[in-house]
Backbone as ProteinMPNN parsed JSONL, in Angstrom:
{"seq_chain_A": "XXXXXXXXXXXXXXXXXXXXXXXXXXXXXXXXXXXXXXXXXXXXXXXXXXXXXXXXXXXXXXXXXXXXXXXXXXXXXXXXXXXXXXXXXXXXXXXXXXXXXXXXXXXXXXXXXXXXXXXXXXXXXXXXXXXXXXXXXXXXXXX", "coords_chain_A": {"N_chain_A": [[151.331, 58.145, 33.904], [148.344, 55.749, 33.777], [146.944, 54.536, 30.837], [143.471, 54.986, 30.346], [142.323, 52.466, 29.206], [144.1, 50.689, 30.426], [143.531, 50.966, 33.087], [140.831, 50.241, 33.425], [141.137, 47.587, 32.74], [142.669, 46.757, 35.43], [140.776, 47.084, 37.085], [138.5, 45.839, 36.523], [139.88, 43.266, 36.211], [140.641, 43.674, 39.465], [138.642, 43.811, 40.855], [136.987, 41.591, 39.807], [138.367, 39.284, 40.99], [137.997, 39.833, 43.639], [135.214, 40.287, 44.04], [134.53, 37.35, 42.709], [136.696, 34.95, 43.629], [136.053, 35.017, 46.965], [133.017, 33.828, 47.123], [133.39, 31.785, 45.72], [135.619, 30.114, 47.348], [134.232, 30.266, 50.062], [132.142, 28.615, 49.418], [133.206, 26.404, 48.768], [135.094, 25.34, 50.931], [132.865, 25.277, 53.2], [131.007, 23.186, 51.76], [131.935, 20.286, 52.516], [131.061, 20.153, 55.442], [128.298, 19.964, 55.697], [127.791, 18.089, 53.705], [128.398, 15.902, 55.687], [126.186, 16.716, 57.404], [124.101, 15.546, 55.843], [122.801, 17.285, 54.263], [121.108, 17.876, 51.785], [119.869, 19.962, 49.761], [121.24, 22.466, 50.18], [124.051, 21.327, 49.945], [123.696, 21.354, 47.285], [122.762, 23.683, 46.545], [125.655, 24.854, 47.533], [127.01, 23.778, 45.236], [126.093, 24.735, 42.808], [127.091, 27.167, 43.506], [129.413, 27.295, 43.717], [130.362, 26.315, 41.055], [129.077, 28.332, 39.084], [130.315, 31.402, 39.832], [132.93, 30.155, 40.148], [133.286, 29.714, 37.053], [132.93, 32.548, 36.663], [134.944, 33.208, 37.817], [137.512, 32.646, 35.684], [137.333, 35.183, 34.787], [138.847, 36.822, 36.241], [141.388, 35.716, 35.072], [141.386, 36.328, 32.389], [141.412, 39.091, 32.63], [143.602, 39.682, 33.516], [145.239, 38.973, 31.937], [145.223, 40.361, 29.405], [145.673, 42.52, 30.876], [148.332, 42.583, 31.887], [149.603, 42.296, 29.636], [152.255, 43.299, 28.35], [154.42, 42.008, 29.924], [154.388, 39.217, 30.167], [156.171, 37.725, 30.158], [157.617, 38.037, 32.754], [158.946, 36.537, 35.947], [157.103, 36.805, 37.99], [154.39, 36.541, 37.246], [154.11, 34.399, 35.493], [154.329, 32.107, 36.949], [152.183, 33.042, 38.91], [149.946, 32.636, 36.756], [149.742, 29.834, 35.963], [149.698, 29.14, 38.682], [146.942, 29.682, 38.728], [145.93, 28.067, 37.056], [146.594, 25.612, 37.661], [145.002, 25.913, 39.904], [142.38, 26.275, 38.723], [142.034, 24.078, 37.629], [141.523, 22.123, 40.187], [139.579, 22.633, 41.125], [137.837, 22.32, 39.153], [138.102, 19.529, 39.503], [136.48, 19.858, 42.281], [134.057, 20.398, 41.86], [133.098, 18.667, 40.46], [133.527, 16.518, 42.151], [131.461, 17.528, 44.233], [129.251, 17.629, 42.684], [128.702, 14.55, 42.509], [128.617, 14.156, 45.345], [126.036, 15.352, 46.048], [124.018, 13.664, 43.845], [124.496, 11.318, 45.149], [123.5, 11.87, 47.999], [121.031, 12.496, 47.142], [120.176, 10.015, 46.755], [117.924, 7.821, 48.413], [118.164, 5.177, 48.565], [120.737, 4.377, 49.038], [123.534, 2.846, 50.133], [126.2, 4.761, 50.488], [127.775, 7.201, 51.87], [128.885, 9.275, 51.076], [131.758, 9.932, 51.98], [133.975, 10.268, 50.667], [133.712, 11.665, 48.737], [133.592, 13.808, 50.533], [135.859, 14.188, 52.405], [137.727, 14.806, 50.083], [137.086, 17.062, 48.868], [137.459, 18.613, 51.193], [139.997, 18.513, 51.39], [141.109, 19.26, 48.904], [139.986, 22.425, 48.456], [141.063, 23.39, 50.78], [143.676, 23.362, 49.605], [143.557, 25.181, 47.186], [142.419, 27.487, 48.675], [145.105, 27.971, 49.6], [146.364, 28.616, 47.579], [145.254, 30.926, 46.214], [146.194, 32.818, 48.229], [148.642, 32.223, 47.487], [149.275, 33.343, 45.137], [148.564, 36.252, 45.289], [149.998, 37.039, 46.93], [152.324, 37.302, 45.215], [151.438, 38.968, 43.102], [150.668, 41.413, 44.683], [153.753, 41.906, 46.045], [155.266, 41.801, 43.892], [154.932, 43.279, 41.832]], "CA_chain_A": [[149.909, 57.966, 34.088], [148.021, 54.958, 32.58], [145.859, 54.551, 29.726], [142.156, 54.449, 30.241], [142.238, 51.055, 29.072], [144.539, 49.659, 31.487], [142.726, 51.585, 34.418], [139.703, 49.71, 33.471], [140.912, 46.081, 32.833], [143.292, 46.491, 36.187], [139.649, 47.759, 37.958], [137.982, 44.397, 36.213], [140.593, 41.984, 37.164], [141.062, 43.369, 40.996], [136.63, 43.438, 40.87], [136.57, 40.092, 39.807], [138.849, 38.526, 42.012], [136.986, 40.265, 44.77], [133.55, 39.165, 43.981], [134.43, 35.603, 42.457], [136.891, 33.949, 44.712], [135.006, 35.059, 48.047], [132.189, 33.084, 47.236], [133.856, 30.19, 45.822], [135.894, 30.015, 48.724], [133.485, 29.93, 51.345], [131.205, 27.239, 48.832], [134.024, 25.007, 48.871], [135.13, 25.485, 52.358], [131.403, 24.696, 53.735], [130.501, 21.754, 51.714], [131.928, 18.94, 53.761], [130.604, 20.062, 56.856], [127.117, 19.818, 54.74], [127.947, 16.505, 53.083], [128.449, 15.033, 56.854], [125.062, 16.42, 57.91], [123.091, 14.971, 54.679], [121.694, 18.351, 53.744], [121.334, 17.882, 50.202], [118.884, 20.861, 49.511], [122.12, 22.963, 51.202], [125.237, 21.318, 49.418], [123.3, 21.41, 45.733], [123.1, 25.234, 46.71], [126.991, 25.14, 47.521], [127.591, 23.115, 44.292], [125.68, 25.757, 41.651], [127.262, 28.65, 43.493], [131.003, 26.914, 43.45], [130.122, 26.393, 39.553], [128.983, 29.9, 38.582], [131.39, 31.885, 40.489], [134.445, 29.15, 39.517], [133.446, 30.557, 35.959], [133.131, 33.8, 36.566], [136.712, 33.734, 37.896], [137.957, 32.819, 34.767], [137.863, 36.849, 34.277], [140.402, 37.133, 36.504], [142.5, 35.108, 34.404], [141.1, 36.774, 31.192], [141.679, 40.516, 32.269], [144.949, 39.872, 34.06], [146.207, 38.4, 30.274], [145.204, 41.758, 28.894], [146.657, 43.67, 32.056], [150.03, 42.193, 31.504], [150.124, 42.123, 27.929], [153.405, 43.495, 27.925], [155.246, 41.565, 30.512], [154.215, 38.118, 30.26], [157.517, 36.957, 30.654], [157.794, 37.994, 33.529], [158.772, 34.84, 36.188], [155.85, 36.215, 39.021], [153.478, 36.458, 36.401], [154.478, 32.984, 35.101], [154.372, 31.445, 38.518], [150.967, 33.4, 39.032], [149.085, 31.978, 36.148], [150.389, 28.17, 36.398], [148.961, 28.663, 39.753], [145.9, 29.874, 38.666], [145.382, 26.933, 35.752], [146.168, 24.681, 38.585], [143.762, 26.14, 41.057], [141.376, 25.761, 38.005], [141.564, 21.942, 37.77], [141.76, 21.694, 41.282], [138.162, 23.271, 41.528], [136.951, 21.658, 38.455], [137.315, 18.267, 40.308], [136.013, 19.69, 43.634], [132.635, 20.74, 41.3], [132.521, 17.212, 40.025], [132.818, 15.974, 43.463], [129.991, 18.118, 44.803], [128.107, 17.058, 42.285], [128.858, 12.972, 42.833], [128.152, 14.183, 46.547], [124.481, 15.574, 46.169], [123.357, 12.559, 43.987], [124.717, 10.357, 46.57], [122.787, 12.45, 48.935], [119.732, 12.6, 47.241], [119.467, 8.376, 46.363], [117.55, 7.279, 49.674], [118.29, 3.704, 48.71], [122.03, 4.448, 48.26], [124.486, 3.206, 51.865], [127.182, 5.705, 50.419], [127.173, 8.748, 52.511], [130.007, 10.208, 50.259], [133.303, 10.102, 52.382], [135.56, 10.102, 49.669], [134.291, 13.404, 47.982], [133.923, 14.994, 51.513], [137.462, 14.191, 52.308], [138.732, 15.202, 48.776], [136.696, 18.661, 48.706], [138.166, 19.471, 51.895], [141.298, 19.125, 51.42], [141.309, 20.215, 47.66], [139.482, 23.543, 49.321], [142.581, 24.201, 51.441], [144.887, 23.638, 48.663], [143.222, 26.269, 46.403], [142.519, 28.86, 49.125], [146.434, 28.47, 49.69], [147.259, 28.706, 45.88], [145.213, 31.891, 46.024], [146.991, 33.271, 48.562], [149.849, 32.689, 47.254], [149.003, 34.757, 44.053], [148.059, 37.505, 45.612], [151.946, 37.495, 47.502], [153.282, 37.624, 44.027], [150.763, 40.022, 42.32], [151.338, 42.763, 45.693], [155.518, 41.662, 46.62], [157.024, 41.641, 42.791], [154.109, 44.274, 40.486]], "C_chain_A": [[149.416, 56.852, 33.159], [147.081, 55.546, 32.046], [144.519, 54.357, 30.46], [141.733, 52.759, 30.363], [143.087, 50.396, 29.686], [143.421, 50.4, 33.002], [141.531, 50.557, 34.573], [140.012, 48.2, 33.783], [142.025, 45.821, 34.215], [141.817, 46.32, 37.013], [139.019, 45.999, 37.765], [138.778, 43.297, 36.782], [140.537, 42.355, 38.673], [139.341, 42.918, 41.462], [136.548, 42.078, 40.974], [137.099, 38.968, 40.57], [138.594, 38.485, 43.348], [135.87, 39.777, 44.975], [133.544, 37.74, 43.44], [135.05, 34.471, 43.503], [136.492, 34.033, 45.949], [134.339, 34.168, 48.286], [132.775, 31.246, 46.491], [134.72, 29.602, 46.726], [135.213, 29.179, 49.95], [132.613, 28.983, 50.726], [132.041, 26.386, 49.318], [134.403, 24.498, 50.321], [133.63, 24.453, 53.409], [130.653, 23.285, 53.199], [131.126, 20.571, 52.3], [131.154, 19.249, 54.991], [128.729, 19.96, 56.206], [126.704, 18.605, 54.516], [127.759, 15.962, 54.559], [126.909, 15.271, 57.024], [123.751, 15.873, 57.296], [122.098, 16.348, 54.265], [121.846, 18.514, 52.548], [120.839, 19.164, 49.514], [120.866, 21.887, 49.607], [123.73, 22.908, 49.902], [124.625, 21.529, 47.659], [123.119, 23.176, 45.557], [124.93, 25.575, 46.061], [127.662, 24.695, 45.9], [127.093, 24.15, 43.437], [126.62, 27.137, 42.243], [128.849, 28.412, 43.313], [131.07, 26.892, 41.387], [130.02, 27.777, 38.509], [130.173, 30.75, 39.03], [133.112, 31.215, 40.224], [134.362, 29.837, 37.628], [133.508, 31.883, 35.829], [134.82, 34.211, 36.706], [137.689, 33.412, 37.121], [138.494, 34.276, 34.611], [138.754, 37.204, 35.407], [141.746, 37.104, 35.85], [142.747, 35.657, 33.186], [141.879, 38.697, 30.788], [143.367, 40.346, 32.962], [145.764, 39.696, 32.833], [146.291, 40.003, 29.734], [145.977, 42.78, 29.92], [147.961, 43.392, 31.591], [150.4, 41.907, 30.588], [151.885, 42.269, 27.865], [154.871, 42.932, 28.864], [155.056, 40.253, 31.063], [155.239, 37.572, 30.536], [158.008, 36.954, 32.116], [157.903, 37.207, 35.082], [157.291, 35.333, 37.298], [154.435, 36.234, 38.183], [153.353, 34.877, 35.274], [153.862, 32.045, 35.663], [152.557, 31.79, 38.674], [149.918, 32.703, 38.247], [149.196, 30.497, 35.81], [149.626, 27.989, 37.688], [147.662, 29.108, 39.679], [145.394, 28.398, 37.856], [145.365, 26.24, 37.08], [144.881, 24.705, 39.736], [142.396, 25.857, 40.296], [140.994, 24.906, 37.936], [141.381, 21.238, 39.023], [139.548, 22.347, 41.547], [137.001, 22.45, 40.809], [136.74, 20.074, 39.19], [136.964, 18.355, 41.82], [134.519, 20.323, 42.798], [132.724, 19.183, 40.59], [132.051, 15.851, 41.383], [131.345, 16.19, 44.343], [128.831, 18.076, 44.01], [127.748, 15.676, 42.216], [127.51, 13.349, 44.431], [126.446, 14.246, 46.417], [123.64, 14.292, 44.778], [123.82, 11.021, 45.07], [123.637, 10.404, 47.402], [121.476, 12.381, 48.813], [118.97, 11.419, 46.878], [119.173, 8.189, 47.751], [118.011, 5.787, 50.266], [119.85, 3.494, 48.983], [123.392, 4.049, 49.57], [125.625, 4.205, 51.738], [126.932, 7.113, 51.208], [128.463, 9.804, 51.92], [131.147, 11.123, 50.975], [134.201, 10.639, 52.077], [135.07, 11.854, 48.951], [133.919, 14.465, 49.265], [135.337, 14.894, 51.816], [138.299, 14.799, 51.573], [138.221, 16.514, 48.854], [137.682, 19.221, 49.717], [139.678, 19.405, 51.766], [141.723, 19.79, 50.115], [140.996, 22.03, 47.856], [140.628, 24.412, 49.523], [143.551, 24.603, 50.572], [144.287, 25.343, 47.973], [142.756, 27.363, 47.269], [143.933, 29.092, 49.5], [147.048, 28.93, 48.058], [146.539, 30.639, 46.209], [145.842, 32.863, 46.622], [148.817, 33.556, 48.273], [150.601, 33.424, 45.91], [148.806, 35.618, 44.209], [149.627, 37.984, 46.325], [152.151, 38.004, 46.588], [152.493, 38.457, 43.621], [151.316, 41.396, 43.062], [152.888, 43.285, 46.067], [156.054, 42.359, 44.749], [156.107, 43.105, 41.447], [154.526, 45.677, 41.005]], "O_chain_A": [[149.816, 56.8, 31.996], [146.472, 56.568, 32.362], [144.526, 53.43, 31.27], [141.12, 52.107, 31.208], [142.896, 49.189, 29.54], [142.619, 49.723, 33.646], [141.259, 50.077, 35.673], [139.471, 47.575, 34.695], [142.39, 44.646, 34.249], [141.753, 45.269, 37.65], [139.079, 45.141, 38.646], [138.392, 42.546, 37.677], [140.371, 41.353, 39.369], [138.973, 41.987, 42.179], [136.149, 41.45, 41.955], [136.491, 37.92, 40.788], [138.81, 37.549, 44.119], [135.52, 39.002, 45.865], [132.603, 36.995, 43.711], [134.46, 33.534, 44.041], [136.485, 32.89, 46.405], [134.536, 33.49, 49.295], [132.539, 30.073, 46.782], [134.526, 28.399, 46.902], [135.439, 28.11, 50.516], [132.127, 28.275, 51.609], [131.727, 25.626, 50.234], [134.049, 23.407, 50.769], [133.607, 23.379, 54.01], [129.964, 22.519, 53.873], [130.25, 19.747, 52.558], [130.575, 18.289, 55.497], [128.086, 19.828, 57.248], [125.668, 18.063, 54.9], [126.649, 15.435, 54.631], [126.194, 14.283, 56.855], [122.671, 15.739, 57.872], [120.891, 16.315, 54.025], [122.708, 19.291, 52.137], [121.528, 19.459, 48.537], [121.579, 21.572, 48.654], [124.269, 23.827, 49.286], [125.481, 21.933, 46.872], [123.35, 23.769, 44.503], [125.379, 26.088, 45.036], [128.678, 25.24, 45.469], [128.116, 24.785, 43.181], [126.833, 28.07, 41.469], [129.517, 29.303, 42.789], [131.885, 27.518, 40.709], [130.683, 28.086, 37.519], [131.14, 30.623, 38.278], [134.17, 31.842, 40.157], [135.35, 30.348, 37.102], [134.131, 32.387, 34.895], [135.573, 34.995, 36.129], [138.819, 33.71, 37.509], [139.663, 34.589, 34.385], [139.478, 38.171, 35.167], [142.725, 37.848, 35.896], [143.881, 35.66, 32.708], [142.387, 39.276, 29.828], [144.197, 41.194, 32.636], [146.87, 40.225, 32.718], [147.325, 40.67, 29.701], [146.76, 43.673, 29.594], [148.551, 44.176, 30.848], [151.452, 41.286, 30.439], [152.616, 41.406, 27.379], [156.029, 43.279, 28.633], [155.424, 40.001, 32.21], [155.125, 36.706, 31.403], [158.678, 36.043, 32.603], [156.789, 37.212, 35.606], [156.436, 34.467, 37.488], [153.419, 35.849, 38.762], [152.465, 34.603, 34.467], [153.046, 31.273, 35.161], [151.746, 30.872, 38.559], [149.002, 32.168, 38.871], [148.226, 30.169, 35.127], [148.988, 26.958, 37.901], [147.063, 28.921, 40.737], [144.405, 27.792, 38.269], [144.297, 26.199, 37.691], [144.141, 23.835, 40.195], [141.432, 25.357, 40.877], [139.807, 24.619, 38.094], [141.136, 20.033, 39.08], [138.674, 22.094, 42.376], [135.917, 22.046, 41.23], [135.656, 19.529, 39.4], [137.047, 17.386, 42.575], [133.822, 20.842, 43.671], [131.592, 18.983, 40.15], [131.186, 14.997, 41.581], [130.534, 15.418, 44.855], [127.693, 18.364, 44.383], [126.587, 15.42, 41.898], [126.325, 13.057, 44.595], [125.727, 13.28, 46.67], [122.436, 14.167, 44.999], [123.235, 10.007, 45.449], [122.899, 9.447, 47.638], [120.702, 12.253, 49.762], [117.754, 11.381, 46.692], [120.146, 8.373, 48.482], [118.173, 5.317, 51.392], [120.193, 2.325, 49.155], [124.153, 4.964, 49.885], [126.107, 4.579, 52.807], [125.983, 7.884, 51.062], [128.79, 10.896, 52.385], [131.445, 12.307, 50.814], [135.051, 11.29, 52.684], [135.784, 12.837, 48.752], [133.93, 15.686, 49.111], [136.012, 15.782, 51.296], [139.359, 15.289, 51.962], [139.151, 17.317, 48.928], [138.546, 20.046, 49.418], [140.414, 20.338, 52.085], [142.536, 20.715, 50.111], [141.808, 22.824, 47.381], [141.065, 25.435, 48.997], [144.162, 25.672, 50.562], [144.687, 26.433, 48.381], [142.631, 28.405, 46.626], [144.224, 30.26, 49.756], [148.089, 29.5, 47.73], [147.369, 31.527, 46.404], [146.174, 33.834, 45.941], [149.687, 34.377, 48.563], [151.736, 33.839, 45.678], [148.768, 36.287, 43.177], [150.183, 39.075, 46.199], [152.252, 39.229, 46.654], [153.185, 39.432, 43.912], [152.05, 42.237, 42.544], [153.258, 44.437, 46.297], [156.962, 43.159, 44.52], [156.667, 43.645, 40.493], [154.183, 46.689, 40.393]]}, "name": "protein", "num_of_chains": 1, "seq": "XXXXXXXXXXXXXXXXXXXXXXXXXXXXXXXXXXXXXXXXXXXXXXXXXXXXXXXXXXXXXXXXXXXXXXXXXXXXXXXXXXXXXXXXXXXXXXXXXXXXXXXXXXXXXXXXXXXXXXXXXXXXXXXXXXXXXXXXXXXXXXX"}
């Protein structure tokens, strides 16, 4: 039977991975098709809620350290958080893009209609809803 205190920070990490990547997900996902239609009001939404929620899911990363205190070594738990750091930097420059994008969007004078960070969101997007998936293999297949 576990401890109390793993019960809780297993409950916190599966919580937070529930309610954080969801919505950063579907932010990231949805801003290109946004960016194309010039709805700036819209993607400056998608960009604060990819931002908040991208930090919040830090505590995934935070309580899973404490969950697995004792088997860090372990290679899918290795593999798992390598692909989390990466999915991290991979987000941090799709929140720098979406924020390039909406002042793009919101200079009137400006001919850029911001190609390059709809292009790059979406496919950075894909990458990191496949990374997550493929943490969640290893967390359910090898724990």
């Amino acid at each position: 039977m576990r401890p109390f205190f793993d019960n809780l920070m297993l409950w916190l990490h599966i919580g937070f991975a529930i309610m954080t990547l969801g919505p950063v997900t579907a932010a990231t996902m949805a801003t290109p098709r946004y960016i194309r239609t010039k709805q700036v009001d819209v993607v400056r939404y998608l960009h604060r809620t990819t931002r908040v929620f991208g930090m919040l899911a830090l505590g995934i990363f935070l309580f899973g350290m404490v969950l697995g205190r004792g088997g860090l070594g372990k290679p899918y738990l290795s593999i798992s958080m390598t692909l989390f750091i990466v999915a991290a930097v991979l987000l941090v420059i799709i929140i720098r893009d979406q924020g390039t994008a909406v002042r793009v969007l919101s200079n009137e004078e400006s001919e850029d209609d911001a190609k390059v960070q709809t292009a790059r969101i979406a496919s950075l997007a894909g990458i990191v809803s496949l990374i997550w998936l493929v943490i969640l293999v290893l967390m359910v297949w090898f724990n």
